[in-house]
Backbone and ligand atoms as CSV (ligand in chain L), in Angstrom:
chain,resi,resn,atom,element,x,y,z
A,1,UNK,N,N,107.932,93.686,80.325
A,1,UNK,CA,C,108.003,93.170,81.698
A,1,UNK,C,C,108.194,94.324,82.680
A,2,UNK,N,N,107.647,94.376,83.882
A,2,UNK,CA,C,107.445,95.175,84.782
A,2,UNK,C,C,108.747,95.233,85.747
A,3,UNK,N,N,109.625,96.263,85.680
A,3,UNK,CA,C,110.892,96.738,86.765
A,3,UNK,C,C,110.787,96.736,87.951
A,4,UNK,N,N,110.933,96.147,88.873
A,4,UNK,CA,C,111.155,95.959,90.399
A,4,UNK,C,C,112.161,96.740,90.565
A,5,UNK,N,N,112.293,97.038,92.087
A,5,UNK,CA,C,113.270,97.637,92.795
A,5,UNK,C,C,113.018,96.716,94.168
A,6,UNK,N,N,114.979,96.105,94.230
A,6,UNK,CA,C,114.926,95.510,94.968
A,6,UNK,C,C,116.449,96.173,96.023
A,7,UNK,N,N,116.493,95.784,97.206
A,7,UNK,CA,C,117.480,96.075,98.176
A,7,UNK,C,C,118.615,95.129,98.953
A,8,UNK,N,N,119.720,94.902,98.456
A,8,UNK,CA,C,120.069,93.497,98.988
A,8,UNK,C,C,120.627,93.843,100.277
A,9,UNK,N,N,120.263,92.331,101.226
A,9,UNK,CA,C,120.488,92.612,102.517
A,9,UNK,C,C,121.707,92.388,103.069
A,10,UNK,N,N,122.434,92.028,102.447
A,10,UNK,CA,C,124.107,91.830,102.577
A,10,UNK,C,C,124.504,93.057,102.497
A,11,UNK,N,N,124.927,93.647,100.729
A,11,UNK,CA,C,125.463,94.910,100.761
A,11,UNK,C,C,124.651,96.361,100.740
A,12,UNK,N,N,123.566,96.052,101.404
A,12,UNK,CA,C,122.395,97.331,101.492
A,12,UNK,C,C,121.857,98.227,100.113
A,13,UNK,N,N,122.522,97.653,99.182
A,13,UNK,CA,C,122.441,98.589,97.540
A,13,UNK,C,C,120.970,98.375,96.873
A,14,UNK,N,N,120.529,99.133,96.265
A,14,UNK,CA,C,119.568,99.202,95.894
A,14,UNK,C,C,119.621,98.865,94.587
A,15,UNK,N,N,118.970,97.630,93.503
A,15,UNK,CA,C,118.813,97.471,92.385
A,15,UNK,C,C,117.396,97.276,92.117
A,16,UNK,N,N,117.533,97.068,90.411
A,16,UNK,CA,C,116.567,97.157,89.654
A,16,UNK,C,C,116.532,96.004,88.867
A,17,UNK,N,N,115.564,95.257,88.591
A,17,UNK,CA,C,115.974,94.055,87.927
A,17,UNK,C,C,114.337,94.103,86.720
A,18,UNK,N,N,114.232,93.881,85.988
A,18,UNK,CA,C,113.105,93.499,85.194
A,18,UNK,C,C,112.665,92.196,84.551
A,19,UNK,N,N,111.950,91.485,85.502
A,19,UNK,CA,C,111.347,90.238,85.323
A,19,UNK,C,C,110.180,90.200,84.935
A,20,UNK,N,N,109.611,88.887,84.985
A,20,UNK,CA,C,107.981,88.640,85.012
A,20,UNK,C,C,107.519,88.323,86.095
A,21,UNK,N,N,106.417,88.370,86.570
A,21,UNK,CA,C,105.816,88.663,87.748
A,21,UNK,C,C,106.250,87.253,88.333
A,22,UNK,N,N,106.023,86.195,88.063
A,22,UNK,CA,C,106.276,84.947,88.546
A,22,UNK,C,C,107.800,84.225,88.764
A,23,UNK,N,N,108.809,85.267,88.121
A,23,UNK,CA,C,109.817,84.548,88.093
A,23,UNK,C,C,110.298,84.696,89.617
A,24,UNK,N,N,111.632,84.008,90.234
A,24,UNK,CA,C,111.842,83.974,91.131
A,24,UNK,C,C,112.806,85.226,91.525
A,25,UNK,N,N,113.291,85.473,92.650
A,25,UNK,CA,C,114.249,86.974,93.015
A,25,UNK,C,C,115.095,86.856,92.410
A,26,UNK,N,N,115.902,87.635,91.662
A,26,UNK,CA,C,117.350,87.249,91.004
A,26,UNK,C,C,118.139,88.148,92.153
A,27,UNK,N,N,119.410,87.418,91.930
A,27,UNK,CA,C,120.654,87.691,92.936
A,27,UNK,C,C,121.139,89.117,92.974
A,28,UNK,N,N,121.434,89.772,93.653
A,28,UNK,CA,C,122.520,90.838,94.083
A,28,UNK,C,C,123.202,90.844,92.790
A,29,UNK,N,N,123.500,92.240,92.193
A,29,UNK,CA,C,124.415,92.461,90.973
A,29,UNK,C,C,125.752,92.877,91.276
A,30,UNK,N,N,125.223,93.156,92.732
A,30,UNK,CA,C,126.602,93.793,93.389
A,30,UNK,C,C,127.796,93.004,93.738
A,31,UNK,N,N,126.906,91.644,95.374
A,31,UNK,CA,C,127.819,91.198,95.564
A,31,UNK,C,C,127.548,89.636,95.306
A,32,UNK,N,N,126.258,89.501,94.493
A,32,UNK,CA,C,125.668,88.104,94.025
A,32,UNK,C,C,124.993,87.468,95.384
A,33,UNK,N,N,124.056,88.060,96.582
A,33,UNK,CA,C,123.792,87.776,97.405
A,33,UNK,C,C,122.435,87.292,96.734
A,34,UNK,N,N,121.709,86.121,97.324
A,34,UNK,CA,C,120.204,86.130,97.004
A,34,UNK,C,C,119.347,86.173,97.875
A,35,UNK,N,N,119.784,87.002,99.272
A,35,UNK,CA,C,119.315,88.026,100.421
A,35,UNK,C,C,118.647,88.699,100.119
A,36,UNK,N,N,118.339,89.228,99.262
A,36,UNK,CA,C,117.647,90.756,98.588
A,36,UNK,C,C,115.942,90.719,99.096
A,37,UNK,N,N,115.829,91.717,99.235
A,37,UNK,CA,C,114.453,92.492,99.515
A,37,UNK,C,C,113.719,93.223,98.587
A,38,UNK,N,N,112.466,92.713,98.094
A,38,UNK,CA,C,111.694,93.680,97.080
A,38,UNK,C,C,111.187,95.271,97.484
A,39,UNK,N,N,110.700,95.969,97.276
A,39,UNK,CA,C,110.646,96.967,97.753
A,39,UNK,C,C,109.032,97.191,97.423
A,40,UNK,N,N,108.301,97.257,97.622
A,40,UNK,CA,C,107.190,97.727,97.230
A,40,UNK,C,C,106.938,98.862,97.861
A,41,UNK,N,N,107.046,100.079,96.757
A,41,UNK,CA,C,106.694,101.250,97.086
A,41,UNK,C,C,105.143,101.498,96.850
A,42,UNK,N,N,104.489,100.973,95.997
A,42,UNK,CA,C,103.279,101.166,96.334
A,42,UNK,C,C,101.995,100.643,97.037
A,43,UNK,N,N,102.770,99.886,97.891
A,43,UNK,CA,C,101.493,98.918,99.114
A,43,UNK,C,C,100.978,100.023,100.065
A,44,UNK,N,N,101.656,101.103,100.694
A,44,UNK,CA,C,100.919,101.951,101.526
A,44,UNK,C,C,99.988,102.606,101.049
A,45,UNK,N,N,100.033,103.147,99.611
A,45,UNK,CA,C,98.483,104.413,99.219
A,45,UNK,C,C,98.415,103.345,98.612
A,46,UNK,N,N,98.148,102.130,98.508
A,46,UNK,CA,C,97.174,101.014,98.006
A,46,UNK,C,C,96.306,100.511,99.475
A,47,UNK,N,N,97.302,100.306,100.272
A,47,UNK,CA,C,96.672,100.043,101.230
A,47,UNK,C,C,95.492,101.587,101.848
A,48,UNK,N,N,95.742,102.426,102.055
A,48,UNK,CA,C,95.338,103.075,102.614
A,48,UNK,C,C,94.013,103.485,101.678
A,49,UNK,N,N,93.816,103.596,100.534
A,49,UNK,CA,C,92.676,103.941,99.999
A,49,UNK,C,C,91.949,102.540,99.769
A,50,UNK,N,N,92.350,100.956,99.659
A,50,UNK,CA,C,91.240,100.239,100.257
A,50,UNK,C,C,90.741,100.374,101.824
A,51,UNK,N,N,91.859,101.307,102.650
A,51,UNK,CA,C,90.851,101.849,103.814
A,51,UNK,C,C,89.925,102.094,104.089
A,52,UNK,N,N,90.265,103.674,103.320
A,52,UNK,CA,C,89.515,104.810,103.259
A,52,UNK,C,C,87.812,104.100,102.590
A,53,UNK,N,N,88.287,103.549,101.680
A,53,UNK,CA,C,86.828,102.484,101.335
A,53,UNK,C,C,86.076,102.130,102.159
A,54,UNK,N,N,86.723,100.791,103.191
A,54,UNK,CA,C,85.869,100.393,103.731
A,54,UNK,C,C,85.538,101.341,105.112
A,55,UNK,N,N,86.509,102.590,105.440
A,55,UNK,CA,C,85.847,103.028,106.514
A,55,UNK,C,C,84.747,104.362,106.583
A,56,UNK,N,N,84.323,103.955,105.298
A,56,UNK,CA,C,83.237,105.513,104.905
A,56,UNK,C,C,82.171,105.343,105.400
A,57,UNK,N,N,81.827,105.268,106.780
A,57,UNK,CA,C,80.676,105.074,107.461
A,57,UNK,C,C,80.461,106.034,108.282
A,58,UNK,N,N,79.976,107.384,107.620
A,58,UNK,CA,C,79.681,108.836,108.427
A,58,UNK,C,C,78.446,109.186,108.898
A,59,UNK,N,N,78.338,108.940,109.724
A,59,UNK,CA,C,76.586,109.162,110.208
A,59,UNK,C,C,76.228,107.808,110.808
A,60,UNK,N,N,77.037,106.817,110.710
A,60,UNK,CA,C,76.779,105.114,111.040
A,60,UNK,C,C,76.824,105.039,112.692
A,61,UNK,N,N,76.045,104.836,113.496
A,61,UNK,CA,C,76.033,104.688,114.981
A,61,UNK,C,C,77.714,103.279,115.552
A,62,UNK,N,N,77.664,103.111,116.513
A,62,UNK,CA,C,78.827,103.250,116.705
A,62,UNK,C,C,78.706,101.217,116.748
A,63,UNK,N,N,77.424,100.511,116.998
A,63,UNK,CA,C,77.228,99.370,116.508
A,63,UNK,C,C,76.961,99.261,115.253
A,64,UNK,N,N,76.741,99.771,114.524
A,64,UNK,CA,C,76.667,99.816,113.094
A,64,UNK,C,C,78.043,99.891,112.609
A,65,UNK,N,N,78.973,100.601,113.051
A,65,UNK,CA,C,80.134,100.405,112.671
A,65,UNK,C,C,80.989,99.262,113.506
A,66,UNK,N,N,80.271,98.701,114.061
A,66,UNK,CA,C,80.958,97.479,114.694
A,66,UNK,C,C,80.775,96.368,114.050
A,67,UNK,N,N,79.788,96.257,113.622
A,67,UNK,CA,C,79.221,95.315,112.575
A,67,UNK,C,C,80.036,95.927,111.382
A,68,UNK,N,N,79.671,96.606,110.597
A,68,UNK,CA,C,80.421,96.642,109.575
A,68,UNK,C,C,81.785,96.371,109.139
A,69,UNK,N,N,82.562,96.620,110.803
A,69,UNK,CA,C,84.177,96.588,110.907
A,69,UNK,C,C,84.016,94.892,110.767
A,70,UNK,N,N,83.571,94.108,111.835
A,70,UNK,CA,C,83.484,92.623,111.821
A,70,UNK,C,C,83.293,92.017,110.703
A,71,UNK,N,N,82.356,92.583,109.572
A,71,UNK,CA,C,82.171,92.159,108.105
A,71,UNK,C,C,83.104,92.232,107.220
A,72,UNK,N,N,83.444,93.894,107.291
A,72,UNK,CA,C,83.968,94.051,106.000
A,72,UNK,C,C,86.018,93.659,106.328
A,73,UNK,N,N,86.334,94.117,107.559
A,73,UNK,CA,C,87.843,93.807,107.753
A,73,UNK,C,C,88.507,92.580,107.455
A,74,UNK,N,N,87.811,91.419,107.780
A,74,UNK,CA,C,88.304,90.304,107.187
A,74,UNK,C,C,88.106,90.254,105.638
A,75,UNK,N,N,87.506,90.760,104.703
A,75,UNK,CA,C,86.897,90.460,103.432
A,75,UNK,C,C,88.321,91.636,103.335
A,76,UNK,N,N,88.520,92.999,103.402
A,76,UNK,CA,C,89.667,93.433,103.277
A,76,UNK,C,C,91.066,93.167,103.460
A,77,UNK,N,N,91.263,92.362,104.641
A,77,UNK,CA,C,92.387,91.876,104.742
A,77,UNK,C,C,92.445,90.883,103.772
A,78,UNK,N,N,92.008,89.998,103.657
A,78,UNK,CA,C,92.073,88.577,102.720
A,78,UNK,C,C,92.605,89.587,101.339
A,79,UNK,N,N,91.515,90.412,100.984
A,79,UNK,CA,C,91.900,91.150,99.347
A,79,UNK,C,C,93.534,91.688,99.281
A,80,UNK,N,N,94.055,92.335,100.739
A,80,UNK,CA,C,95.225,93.000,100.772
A,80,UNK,C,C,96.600,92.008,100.993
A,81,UNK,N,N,95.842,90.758,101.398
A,81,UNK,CA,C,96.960,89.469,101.517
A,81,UNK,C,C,96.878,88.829,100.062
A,82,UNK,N,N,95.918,88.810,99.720
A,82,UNK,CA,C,96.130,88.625,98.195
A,82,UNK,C,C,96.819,88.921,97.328
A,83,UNK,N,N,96.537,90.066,97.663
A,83,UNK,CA,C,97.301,91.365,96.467
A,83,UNK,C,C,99.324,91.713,96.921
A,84,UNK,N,N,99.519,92.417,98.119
A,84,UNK,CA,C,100.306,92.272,98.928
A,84,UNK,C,C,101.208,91.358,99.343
A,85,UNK,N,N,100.355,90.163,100.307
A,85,UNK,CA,C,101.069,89.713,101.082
A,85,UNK,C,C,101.352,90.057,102.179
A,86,UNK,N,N,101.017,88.529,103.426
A,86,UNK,CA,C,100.830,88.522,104.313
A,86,UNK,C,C,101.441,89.536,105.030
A,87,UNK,N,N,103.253,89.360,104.406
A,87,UNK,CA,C,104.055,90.509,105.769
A,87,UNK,C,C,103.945,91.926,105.475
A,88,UNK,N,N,103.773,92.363,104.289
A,88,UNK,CA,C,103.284,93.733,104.221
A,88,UNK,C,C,102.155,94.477,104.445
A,89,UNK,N,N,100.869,93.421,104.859
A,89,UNK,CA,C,99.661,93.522,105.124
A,89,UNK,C,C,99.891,93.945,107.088
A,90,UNK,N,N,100.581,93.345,107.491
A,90,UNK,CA,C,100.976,93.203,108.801
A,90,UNK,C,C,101.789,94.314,109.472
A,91,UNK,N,N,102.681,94.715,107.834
A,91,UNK,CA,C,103.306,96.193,108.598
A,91,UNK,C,C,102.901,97.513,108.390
A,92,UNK,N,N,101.822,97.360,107.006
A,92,UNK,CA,C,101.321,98.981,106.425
A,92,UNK,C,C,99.758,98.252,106.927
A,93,UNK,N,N,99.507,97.492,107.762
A,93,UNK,CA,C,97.681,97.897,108.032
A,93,UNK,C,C,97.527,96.902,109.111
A,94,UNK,N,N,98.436,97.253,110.372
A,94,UNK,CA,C,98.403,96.474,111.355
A,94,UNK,C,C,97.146,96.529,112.275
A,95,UNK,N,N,96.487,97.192,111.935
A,95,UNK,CA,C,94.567,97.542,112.455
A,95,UNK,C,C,93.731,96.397,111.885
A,96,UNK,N,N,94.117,95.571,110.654
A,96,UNK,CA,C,93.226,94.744,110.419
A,96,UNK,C,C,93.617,93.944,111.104
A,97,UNK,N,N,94.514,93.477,112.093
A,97,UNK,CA,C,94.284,92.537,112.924
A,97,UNK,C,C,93.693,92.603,114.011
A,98,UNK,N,N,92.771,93.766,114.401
A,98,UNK,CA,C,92.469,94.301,115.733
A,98,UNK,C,C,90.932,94.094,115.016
A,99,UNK,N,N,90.546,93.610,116.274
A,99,UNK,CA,C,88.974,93.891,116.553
A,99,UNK,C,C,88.791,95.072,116.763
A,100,UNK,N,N,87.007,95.385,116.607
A,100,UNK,CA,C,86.756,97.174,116.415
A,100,UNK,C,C,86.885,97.330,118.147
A,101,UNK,N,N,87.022,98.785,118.392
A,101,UNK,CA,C,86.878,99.087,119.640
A,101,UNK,C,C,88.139,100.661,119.139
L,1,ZN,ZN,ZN,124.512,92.768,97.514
């Protein structure tokens, strides 16, 4: 089973808990709060290299990349809310909510 690192929001401490992906948050070891915060350390260079993906359009005129942004950003966001989740999608790739310009 895969180790999380989680942060509880009561006593600010940082634990580690090892569940299965589906189970639910387990409580604070500290002060038994079930406040706690997951931590996902790897949503930003996840996020950022499905970026870098969709923004490899070098030589693409500047409607061509308008179109492409209109296509492909929603098909990216959906994959990164998938994967992620909504509120971390919102704080490490707050551009996919923006129209191109
Ligand atoms: Zn705590």
């Amino acid at each position: 089973m895969p180790l999380y690192d989680y942060r509880c929001t009561d006593c600010e401490k940082p634990f580690q808990v090892r569940h299965g992906f589906n189970d639910s948050t387990p409580p604070c070891p500290h002060c038994g709060s079930v406040d706690v915060q997951r931590l996902i350390k790897t949503a930003p260079s996840q996020a950022r290299g499905m970026l870098t993906n969709a923004g490899d359009s070098r030589g693409a005129s500047k409607d061509q990349l308008r179109d492409k942004w209109a296509e492909e950003t929603p098909k990216l966001r959906k994959q990164l809310v998938d994967k992620l989740g909504e509120d971390t999608v919102n704080k490490y790739a707050p551009t996919l909510n923006n129209t191109f310009e």
